[in-house]
C-alpha positions in Angstrom: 136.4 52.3 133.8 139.3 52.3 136.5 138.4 49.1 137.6 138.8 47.5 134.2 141.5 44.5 133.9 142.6 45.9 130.7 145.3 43.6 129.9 143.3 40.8 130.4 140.1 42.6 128.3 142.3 43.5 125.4 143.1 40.0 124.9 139.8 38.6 125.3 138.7 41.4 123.3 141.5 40.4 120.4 140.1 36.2 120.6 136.9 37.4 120.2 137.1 39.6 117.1 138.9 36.4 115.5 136.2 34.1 116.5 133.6 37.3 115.3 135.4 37.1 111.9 135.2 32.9 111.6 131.7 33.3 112.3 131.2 35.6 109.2 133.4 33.8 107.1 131.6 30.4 107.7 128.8 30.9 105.5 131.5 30.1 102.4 132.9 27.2 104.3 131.9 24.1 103.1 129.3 25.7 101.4 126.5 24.0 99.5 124.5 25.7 96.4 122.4 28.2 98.8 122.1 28.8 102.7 118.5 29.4 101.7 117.4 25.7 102.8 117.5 24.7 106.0 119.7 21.4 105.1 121.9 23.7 104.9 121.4 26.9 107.2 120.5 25.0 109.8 121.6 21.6 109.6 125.4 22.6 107.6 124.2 20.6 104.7 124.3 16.8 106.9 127.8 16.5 105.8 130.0 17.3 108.8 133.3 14.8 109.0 134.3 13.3 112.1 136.7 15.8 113.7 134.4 18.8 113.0 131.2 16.9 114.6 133.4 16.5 117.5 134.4 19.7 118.2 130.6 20.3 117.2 129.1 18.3 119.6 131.9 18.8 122.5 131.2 22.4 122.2 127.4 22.2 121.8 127.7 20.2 125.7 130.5 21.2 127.4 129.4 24.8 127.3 130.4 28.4 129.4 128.1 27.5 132.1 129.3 24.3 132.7 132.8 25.7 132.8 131.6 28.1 135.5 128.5 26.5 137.1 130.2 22.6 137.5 133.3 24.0 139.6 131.1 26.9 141.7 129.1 23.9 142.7 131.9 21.8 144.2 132.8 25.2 146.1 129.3 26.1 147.2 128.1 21.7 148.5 131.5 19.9 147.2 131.0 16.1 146.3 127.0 16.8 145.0 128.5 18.6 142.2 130.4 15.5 140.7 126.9 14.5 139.6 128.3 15.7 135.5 130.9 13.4 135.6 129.6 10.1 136.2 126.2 11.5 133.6 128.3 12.4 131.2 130.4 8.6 131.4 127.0 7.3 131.0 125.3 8.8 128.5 127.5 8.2 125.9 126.8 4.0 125.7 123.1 4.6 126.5 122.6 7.0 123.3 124.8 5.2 121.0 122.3 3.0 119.4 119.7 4.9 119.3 121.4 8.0 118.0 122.7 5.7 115.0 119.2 5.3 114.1 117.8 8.5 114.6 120.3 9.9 112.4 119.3 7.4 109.7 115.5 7.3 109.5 116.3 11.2 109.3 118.2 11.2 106.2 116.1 8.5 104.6 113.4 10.8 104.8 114.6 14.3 105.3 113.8 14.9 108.7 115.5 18.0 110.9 114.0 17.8 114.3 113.4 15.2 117.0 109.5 16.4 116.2 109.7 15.8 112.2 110.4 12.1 113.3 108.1 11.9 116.0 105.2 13.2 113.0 106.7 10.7 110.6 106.4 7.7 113.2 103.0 7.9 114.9 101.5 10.5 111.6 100.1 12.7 114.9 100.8 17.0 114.3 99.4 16.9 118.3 102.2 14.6 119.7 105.0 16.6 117.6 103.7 19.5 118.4 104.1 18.7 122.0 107.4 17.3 121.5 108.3 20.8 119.7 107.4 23.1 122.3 109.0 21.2 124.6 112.4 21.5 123.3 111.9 25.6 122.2 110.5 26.1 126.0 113.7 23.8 127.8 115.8 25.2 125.5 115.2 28.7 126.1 116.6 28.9 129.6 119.6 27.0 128.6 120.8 29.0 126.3 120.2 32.2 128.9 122.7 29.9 131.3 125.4 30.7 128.7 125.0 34.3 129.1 125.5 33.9 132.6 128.8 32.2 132.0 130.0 35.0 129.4 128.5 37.6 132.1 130.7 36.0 135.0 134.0 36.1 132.8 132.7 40.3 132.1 132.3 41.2 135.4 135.6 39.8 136.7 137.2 41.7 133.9 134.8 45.0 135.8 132.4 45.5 133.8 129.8 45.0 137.2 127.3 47.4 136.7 123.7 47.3 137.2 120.7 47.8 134.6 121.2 48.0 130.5 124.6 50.0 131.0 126.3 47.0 133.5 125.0 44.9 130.5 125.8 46.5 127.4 129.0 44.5 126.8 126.8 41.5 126.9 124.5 43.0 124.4 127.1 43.8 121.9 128.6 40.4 122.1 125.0 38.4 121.3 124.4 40.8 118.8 127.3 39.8 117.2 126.6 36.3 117.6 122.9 36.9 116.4 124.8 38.2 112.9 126.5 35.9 112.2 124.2 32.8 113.0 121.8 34.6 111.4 124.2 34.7 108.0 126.2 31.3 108.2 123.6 28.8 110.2 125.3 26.0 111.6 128.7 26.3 110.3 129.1 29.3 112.7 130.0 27.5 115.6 131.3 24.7 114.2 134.0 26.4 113.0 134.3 28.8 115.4 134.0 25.2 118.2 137.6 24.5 116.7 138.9 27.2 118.5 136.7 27.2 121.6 138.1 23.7 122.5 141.5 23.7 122.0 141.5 27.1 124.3 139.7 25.5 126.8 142.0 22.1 126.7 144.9 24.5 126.9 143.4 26.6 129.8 142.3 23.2 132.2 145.7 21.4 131.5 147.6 24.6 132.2 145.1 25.0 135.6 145.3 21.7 136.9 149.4 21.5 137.0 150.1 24.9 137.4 147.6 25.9 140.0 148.3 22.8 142.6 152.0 23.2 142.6 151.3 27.1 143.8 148.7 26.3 146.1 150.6 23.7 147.9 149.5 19.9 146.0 146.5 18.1 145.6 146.5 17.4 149.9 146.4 20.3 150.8 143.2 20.9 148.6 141.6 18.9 149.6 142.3 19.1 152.7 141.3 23.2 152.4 138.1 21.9 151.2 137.1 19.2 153.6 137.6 21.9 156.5 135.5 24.5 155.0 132.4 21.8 154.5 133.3 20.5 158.4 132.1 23.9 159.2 129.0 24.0 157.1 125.5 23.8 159.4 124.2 22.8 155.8 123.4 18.8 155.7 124.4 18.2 151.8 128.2 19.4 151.9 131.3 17.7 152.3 133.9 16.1 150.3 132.0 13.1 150.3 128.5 12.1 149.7 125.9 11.3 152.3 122.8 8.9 153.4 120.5 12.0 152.1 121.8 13.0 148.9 123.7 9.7 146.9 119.9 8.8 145.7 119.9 12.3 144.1 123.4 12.1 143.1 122.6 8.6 141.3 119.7 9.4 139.8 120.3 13.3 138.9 123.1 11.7 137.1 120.6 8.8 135.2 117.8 11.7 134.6 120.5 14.3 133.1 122.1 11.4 130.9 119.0 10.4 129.7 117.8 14.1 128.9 120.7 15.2 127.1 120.6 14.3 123.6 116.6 14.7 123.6 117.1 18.6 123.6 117.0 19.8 120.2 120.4 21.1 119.9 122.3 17.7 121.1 120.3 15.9 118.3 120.9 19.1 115.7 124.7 18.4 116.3 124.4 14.5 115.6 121.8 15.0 112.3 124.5 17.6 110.6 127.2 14.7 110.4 128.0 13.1 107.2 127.0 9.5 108.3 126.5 6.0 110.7 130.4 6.2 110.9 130.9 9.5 112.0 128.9 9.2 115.0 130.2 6.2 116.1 133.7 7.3 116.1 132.3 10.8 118.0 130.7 8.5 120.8 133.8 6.6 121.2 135.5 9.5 121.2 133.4 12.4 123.3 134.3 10.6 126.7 137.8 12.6 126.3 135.5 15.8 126.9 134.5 14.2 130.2 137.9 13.4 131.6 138.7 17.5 131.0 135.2 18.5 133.0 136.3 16.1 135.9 139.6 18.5 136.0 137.4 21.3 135.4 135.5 20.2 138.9 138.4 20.5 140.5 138.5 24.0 140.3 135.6 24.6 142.7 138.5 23.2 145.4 141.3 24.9 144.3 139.3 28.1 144.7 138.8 26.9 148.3 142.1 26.7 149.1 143.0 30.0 147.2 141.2 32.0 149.6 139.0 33.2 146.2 135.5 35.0 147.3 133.4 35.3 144.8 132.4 38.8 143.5 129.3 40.9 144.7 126.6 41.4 142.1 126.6 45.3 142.6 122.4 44.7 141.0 121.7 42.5 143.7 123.7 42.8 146.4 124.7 39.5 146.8 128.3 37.3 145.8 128.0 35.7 142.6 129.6 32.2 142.7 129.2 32.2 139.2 132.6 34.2 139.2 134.5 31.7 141.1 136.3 30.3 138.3 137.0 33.5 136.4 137.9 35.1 139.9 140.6 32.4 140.8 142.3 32.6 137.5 142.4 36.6 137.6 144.4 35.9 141.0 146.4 33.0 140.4 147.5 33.4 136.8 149.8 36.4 135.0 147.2 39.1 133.2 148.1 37.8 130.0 147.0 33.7 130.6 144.0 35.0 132.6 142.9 37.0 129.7 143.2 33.5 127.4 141.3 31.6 130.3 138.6 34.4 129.7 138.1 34.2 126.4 138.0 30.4 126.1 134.8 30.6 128.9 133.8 33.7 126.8 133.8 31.8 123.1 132.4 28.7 124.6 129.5 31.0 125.6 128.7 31.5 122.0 129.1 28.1 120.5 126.4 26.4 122.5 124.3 29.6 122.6 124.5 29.7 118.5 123.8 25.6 118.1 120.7 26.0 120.8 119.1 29.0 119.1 119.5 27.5 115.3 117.6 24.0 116.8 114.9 26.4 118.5 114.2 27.7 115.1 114.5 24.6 113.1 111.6 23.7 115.8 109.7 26.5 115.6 109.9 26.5 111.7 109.2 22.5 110.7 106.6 22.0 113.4 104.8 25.0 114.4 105.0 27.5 111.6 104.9 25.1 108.7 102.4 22.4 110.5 99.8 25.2 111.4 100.8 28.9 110.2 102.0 28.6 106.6 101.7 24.8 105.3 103.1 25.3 101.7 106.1 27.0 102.4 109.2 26.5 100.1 112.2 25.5 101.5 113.7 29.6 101.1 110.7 30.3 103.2 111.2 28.0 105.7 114.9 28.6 105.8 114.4 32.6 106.1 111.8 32.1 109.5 114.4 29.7 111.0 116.6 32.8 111.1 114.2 35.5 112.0 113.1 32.6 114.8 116.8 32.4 115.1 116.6 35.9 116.8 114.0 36.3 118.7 114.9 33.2 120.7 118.4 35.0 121.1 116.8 38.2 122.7 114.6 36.2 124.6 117.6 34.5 126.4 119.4 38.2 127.0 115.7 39.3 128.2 116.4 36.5 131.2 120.2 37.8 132.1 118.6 41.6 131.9 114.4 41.0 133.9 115.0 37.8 135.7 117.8 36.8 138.7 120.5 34.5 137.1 119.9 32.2 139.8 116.4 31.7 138.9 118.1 31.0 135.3 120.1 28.1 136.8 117.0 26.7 138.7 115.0 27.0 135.3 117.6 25.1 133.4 117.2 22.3 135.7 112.8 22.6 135.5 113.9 22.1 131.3 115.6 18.7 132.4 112.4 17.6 133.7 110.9 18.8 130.7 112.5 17.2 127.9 112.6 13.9 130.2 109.3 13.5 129.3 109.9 13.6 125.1 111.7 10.1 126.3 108.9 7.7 125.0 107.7 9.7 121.6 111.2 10.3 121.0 113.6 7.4 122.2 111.8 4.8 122.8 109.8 5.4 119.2 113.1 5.0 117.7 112.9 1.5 118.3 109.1 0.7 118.8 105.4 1.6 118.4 104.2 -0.1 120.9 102.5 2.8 122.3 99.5 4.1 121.5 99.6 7.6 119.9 97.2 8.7 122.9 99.0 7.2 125.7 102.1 8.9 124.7 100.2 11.9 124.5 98.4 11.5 127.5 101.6 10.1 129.6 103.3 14.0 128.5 100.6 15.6 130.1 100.9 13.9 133.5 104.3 13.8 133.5 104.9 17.3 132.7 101.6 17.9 135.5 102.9 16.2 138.3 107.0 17.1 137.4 105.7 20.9 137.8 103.5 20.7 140.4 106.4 18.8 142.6 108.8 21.4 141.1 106.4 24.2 142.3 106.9 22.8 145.8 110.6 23.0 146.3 111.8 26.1 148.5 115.2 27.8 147.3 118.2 26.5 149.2 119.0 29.9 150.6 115.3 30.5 151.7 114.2 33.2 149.2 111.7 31.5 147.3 109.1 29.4 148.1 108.6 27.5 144.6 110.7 26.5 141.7 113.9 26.7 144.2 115.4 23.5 142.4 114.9 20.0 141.4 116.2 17.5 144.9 112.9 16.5 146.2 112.4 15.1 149.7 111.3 11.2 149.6 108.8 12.6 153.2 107.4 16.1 151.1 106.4 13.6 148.1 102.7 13.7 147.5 101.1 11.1 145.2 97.1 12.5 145.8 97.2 13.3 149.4 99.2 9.8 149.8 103.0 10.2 151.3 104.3 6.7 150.7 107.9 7.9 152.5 106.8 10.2 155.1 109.1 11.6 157.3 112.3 10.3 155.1 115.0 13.0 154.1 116.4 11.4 151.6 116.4 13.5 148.3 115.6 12.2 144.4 115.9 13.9 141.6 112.2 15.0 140.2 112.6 14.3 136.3 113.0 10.8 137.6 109.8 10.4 139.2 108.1 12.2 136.6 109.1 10.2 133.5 108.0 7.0 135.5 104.6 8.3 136.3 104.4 9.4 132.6 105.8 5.6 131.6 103.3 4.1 133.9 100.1 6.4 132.1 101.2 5.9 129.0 101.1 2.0 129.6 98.1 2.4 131.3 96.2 4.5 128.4 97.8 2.2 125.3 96.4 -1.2 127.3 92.9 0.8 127.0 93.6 1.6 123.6 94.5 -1.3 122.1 92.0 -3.1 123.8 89.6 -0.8 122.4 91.0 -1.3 118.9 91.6 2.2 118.0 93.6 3.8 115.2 97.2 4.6 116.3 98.1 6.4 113.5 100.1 6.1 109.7 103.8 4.9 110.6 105.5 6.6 107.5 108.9 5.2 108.1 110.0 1.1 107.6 112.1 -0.9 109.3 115.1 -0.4 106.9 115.3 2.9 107.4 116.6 2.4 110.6 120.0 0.7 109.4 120.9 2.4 106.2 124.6 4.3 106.2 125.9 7.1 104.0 126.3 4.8 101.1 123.1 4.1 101.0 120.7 4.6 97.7 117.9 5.3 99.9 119.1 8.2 101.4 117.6 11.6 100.0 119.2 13.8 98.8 120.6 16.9 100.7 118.3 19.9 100.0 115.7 17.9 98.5 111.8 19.2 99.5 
């Protein structure tokens, strides 16, 4: 207990019993007849405005992690870790459109998940189902990276223990969390989102004046930074890209803006708005988020030319870059700022973390437990599983932080990229054709997930302690098409979700040629063309709540 920053802990201790009490106070705000549906437990009863869906979807994407994991990234290989800026620029044109119509042909007909539509389009429970496990399994992981961002902020504050009692501050904050989702749904963290943010904007505009006038200007950061990657033996670092990593920079950047709103919780953010407007306004508007993570990267070099070290994971021995960021404001700002700074990386933990475990559910309950366990469940029914589901995916994620090594965490986040990449063609590309046969979708997902894995499986760890799963940069000379190495001997690196969604474009091609050829039945399209275009005015839209 001596080693405990307490005036730092009593004020990220004071920020989160506010954001505790939002959470419980939620479930009366903007409250609809009954939580008991899960139009409204877990989708806030489709009627969120334009600011809250921004805070909503800001927080849902620019989460702990990335507050952590972006800037330890610059100070661990520098330039590679710009990769989120330019994907999050990106992603925001590509996904306008078809965002606009997902979130119509949802209302129209009362659809909650990305695999509800995917059902409704091609009338196939296989193809959703395969679309529903793979968000709940990519998702999983994701949410455990949040914990490893509210974990880096505890252990900087000294709570760096080992086993269930180093932990047990990061028990009692998710089962907090796990209340109060559990009680309000979705309006949880987007009310709680309001505060998140506007600590976090407060905390990086303070940072990136305040922090290069005491370290000496931006020069001098950089130039801290460049001499630190002169001396690293590894190939990757430096200030600037090189010949072997701008192929993975480009198209980790393309495979990560494609992937992000195909996770469930990106697309549970954008389906709880109020209407066609509301989105369009929040993709004009989210690029403001990315401008604050590309000061956010910054950090990484300022920490360089702070002299910060990262802390020692007393479990495992070894320095946690993970506590870069928390580490550099505990030295750099007074007690009483670094304890804001904490609990802004703290609460952003549990925004994302809440939003990620409702969509899991919503999954779990619309196309596993009502498809194939319990097919005439009432809406209560359905509502009350999403929030027992609701828990156990919770759990699940603090079983990762407490069995598994938080770096295998990181490395498993990046495997779920690859994995939802491959929803791309049932999901997007659905939205605006069926073109493709029911089983060449199906059977493109199974060899693009294949071959994505087995190349996965093949990737050593950067530091040489695992043989498999070690990341997602694949060597152009290691790739193996069938015993066939088209670029043998190359170094050059590429990000794996990349080549696995083109081999699972070119089956599923291949297989709906066959197929159509063969006239075979692709399934009972139950949407129309309309209900791609309709807005909240609408007539056709049904009603919010309705079975």
């Amino acid at each position: 207990m001596s080693d405990l920053q307490w005036p730092e802990l009593i004020i990220f201790t004071v920020l989160f019993g506010v954001v505790t009490i939002m959470g419980f106070v939620a479930a009366k705000w903007q409250a609809g007849d009954t939580l008991d549906h899960l139009d409204e437990w877990g989708l806030g009863g489709r009627k969120f405005g334009s600011w809250i869906t921004w805070f909503l979807i800001g927080g849902d994407l620019y989460t702990a992690y990335t507050f952590v994991a972006v800037p330890a990234l610059m100070f661990s290989a520098g330039a590679a870790g710009f990769f989120a800026l330019p994907y999050t620029v990106i992603v925001y044109p590509i996904v306008f459109m078809p965002l606009l119509r997902m979130w119509s042909v949802s209302r129209v007909h009362g659809y909650v998940t990305p695999a509800d539509f995917v059902r409704g389009r091609y009338g196939s429970p296989v193809l959703a189902l395969l679309v529903a496990i793979t968000g709940i399994v990519a998702t999983m992981p994701y949410i455990a990276l949040q914990l490893v961002g509210l974990e880096a902020v505890l252990r900087t504050l000294g709570f760096n223990g080992s086993g269930i009692v180093g932990h047990l501050p990061l028990l009692i904050a998710f089962i907090i969390l796990a209340v109060y989702t559990y009680k309000s749904g979705l309006r949880a963290p987007a009310l709680i989102a309001f505060v998140k943010d506007i600590l976090i904007y407060v905390v990086i505009i303070v940072a990136v004046i305040y922090l290069p006038i005491k370290l000496g200007g931006w020069a001098e950061i950089f130039g801290s930074a460049n001499e630190k990657f002169a001396a690293s033996p590894a190939p990757g670092d430096g200030i600037l890209l090189n010949g072997n990593n701008q192929l993975q920079y480009a198209t980790l950047a393309l495979g990560s803006a494609l992937a992000l709103f195909l996770y469930p919780h990106s697309i549970t953010g954008v389906l709880a708005s109020r209407g066609r407007t509301v989105i369009k306004r929040n993709m004009s508007a989210l690029p403001a988020y990315s401008l604050l993570l590309g000061l956010l990267a910054l950090l990484g070099f300022m920490a360089i030319a702070a002299g910060t070290k990262p802390l020692v994971n007393q479990a495992t021995g070894n320095p946690d870059t993970n506590t870069i960021v928390p580490n550099l404001f505990e030295q750099q700002f007074p007690s009483w700022f670094a304890g804001i700074a904490f609990a802004a990386i703290g609460i952003g933990a549990l925004v994302p973390a809440a939003i990620m475990s409702i969509a899991a559910a919503n999954l779990w309950t619309r196309n596993v437990y009502k498809e194939y366990i319990r097919k005439d469940a009432n809406p209560k029914q359905e509502a009350q599983q999403a929030k027992y589901a609701s828990l156990v995916v919770k759990f699940g994620a603090v079983a990762f932080i407490l069995f598994i090594d938080p770096q295998f965490s990181i490395d498993l986040q990046l495997i779920g990229g690859v994995m939802i990449l491959q929803t791309l063609p049932a999901v997007a590309i659905a939205l605006y054709t069926r073109w493709f046969h029911v089983w060449g979708l199906v059977a493109g997902w199974v060899v693009g997930m294949t071959w994505g894995m087995v190349q996965l499986y093949n990737i050593p760890s950067a530091d040489g302690k695992r043989a498999h799963f070690g990341g997602s940069a694949l060597k152009l000379g290691e790739l193996d098409v069938f015993g066939w190495h088209p670029f043998a001997g190359s170094t050059v690196q590429i990000y794996v979700g990349i080549l696995a969604l083109a081999a699972n474009l070119l089956v599923a091609v291949v297989v709906t040629v066959i197929a159509r050829r063969m006239h075979k039945f692709n399934g009972t399209d139950q949407t129309n063309p309309e209900d791609y275009h309709v807005d909240e005015d609408s007539k056709r839209l049904r009603k919010v709540g309705a079975h």
